[in-house]
N, C-alpha and C positions, 0 to 999 in steps of 0.2 A: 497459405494456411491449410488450404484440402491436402499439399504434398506434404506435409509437416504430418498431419493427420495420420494419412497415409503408410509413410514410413513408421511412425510411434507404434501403428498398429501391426505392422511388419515383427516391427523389432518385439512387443509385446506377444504377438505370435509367435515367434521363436523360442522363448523362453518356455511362456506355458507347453509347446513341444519337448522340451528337454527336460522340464520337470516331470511329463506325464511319461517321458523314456525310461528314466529313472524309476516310478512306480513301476511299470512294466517289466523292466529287464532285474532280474534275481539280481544280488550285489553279490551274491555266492557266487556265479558266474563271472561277474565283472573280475571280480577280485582273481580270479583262476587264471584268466588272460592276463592280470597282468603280473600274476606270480611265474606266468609261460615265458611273458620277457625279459625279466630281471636280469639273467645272464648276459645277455646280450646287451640291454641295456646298460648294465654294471663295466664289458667291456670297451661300450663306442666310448662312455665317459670313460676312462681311461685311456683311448686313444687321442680323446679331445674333437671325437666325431660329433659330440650330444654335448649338451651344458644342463644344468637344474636354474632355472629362473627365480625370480624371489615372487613370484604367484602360483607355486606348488607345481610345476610345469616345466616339461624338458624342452628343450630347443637345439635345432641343427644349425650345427657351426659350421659348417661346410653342403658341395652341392655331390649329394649322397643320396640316388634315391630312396633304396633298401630301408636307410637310416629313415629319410621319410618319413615313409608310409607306415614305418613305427612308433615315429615319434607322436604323427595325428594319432594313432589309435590307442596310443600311450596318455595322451590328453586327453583324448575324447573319455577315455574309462577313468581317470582323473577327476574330470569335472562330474563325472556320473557319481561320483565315492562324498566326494566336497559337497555336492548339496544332498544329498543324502542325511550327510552326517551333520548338515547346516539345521535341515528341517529336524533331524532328532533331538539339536541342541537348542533352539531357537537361535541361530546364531547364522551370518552372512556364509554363500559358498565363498566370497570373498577372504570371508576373515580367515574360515576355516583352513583355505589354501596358502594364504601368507604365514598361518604357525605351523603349517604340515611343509613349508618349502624350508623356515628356520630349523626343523626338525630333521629335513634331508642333507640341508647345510651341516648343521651339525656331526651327521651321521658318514657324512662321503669321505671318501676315501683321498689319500693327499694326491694331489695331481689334477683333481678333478675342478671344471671350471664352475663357475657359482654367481650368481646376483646378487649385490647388495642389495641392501633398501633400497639404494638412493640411487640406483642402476646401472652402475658400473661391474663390470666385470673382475674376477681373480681367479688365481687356481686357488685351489687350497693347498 
C-alpha cells in the first residue's frame, strides 16, 4: 500500500510539473520551434523515417538518432500546446490530441505512414 502510495504520488508529481511547464514556458515560443521543424519533419515523414500516431504524436520507425532527438522534442512541445488548449477548452489533453492527430491524418501528404484508432498502421 505505502509503494502504491508512493508511486501515485510520483506519477501525480509529474503531471502537476508539466502543467506548471506549460504556464511558464510562452506557447509563442513553443509554437516557433515547432514551426523550426516542420520541414524536416514533413521530409523524415516522407522518407518513412517518422510516422504521426492517432494520439496527436510522431513516432520513429527506425533507429535514427538525429530523427530522435526530434521526435521527443517534437512531442514534448506537442503535449505542451494539447493541454494548453485542454485547459482553455475545458476539455482532456487527451481528447484534444486524438482530434488534432484525426486532423494531421487528414492533412498528410500520400505516402505518409499514420495510426488508426484501432492501432494498426498504413500509408496514406
Amino acid at each position: 500500500m505505502k509503494t502504491l502510495f508512493i508511486r501515485l504520488f510520483l506519477v501525480l508529481g509529474l503531471f502537476s510539473a508539466t502543467v506548471a511547464s506549460v504556464r511558464a514556458e510562452d506557447l509563442g515560443v513553443v509554437k516557433s520551434r515547432m514551426s523550426k521543424r516542420l520541414a524536416i519533419l514533413d521530409s523524415w515523414k516522407s522518407q518513412g523515417v517518422i510516422a504521426e500516431n492517432n494520439r496527436g504524436l510522431v513516432e520513429l520507425r527506425g533507429a535514427n538518432a538525429e530523427a530522435g532527438d526530434v521526435v521527443a522534442a517534437e512531442n514534448h512541445d506537442r503535449e505542451a500546446v494539447y493541454v494548453a488548449l485542454a485547459q482553455q477548452t475545458g476539455s482532456t489533453a487527451e481528447t484534444v490530441a486524438r482530434a488534432r492527430a484525426k486532423q494531421i491524418a487528414a492533412g498528410s501528404a500520400t505516402g505518409v505512414w499514420l495510426q488508426r484508432e484501432n492501432g494498426e498502421w498504413h500509408k496514406k
